[in-house]
Every structure is written in structure tokens, then in C-alpha cells.
C-alpha positions as CSV (number, residue, x, y, z in Angstrom):
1,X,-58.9,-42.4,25.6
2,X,-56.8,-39.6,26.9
3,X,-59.6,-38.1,29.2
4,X,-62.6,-39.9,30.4
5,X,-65.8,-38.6,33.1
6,X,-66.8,-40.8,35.5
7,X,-69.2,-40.6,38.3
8,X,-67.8,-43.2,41.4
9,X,-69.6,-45.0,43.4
10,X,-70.1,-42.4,46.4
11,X,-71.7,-40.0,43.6
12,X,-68.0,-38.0,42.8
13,X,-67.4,-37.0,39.6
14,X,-64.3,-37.7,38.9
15,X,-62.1,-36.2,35.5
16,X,-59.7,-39.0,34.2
17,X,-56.4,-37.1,32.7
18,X,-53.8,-40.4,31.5
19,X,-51.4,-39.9,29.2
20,X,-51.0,-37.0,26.7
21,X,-54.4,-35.0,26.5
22,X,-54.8,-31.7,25.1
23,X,-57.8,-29.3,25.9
24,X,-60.2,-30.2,23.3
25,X,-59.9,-33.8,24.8
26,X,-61.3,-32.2,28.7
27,X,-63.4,-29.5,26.9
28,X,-65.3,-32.6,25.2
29,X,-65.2,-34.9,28.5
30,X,-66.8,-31.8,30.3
31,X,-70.3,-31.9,27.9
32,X,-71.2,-34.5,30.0
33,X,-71.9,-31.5,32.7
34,X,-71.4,-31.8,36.4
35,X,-74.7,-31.4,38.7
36,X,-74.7,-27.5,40.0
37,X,-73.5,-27.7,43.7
38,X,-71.1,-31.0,43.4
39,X,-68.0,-31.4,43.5
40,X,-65.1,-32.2,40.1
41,X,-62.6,-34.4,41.2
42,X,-59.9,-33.9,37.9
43,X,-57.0,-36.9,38.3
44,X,-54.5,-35.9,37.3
45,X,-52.0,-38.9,38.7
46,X,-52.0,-40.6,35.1
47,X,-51.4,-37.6,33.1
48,X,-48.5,-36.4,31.5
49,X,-49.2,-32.3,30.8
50,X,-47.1,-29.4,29.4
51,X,-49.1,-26.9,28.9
52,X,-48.6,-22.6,28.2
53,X,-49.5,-20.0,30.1
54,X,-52.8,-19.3,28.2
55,X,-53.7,-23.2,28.0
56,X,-53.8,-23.0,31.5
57,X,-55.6,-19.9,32.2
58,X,-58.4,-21.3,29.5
59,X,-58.2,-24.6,31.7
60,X,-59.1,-22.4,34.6
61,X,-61.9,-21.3,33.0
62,X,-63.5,-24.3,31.6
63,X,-63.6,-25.7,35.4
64,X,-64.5,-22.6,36.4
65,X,-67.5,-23.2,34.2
66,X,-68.3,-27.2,35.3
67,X,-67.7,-27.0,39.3
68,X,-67.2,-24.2,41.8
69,X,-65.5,-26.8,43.9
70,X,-62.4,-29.0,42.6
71,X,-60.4,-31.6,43.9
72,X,-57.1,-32.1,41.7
73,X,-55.9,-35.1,43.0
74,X,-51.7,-35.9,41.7
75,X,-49.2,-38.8,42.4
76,X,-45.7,-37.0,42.1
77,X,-43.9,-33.8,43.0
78,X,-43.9,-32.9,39.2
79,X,-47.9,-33.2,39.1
80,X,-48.1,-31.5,42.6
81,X,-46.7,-28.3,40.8
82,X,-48.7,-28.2,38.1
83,X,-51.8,-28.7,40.4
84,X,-50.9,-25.8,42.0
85,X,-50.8,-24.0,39.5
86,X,-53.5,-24.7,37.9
87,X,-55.1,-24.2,41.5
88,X,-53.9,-20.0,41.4
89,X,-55.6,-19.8,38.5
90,X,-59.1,-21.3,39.3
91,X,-58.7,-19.7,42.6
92,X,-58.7,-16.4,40.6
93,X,-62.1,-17.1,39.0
94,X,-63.3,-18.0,42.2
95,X,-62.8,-21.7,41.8
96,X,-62.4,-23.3,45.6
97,X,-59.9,-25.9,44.6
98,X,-58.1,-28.6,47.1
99,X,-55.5,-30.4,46.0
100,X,-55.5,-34.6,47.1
101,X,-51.5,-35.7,46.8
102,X,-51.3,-39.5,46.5
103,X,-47.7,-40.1,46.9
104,X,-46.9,-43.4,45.8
């Protein structure tokens, strides 16, 4: 499965992104619902994304609608800038967003 939710053993949610996975795939891993007040984790050091402009703002706004606090945690320079992206536009919805760089 391209994108799987799954709460780690301190209690973080955590949004598994590996391979190709569109936005129906994280829309329908996001029912699972995130607590009100905790934090999304959303990995994406497995994923392999190429998304639009609009995909990303509607990316923006489905976390926007799970968590008011994101971690997007990457692996690579390549991920790193697509986390940042995706971190103006949550920040624009009022998303506080970190991003977590793994360099391997």
C-alpha cells in the first residue's frame, strides 16, 4: 500500500507516503482521523511525488483539515524541497508545520 496511518509507540501519528501515491490514496488514509490537538507526522522519506500546483494546494488543505500541527519528515534534498513547499502552503491555512530532514 502506497500510504498507510499509523500511531507509534510514543502516541505519534505518523502518515506513511512509499512509493507512488496519489491524493485519493492520503485522502482515504486520513478517515482514520487524528485526535484534535495532536500532532501528524506525514513521511515522506519513502515517497516518490510529482505533484501540480493545485494537487498541492488541495494537499494543504486536507492536512489542514486532520492536524493544526505537522511534522513532514524527508530523507534527500529532492524531498526537502517539496516539504517545503508543501510547508508555504499549509502555513497559508494556518497549518504550523516543521520539517524533520533525515539525511541518510
Amino acid at each position: 500500500m502506497p500510504v498507510e496511518m499509523i500511531e507509534d509507540p510514543v502516541g505519534t501519528y505518523v502518515l506513511r507516503l512509499v512509493g507512488e501515491c496519489t491524493l485519493f490514496d492520503i485522502e482515504r488514509a486520513l478517515q482514520v482521523g487524528v485526535p484534535a490537538g495532536k500532532t501528524l507526522t506525514v513521511d515522506f522519506s519513502g515517497a516518490r511525488m510529482d505533484h501540480s500546483a493545485f494537487e498541492l494546494e488541495r494537499l494543504a488543505a486536507i492536512l489542514a483539515g486532520v492536524s493544526l500541527s505537522l511534522v513532514l519528515r524527508t530523507r534527500d534534498v529532492l524531498r526537502f524541497g517539496f516539504a517545503r513547499t508543501i510547508m508555504g502552503y499549509c502555513s497559508s491555512k494556518g497549518v504550523n508545520v516543521r520539517i524533520d530532514h533525515l539525511a541518510h
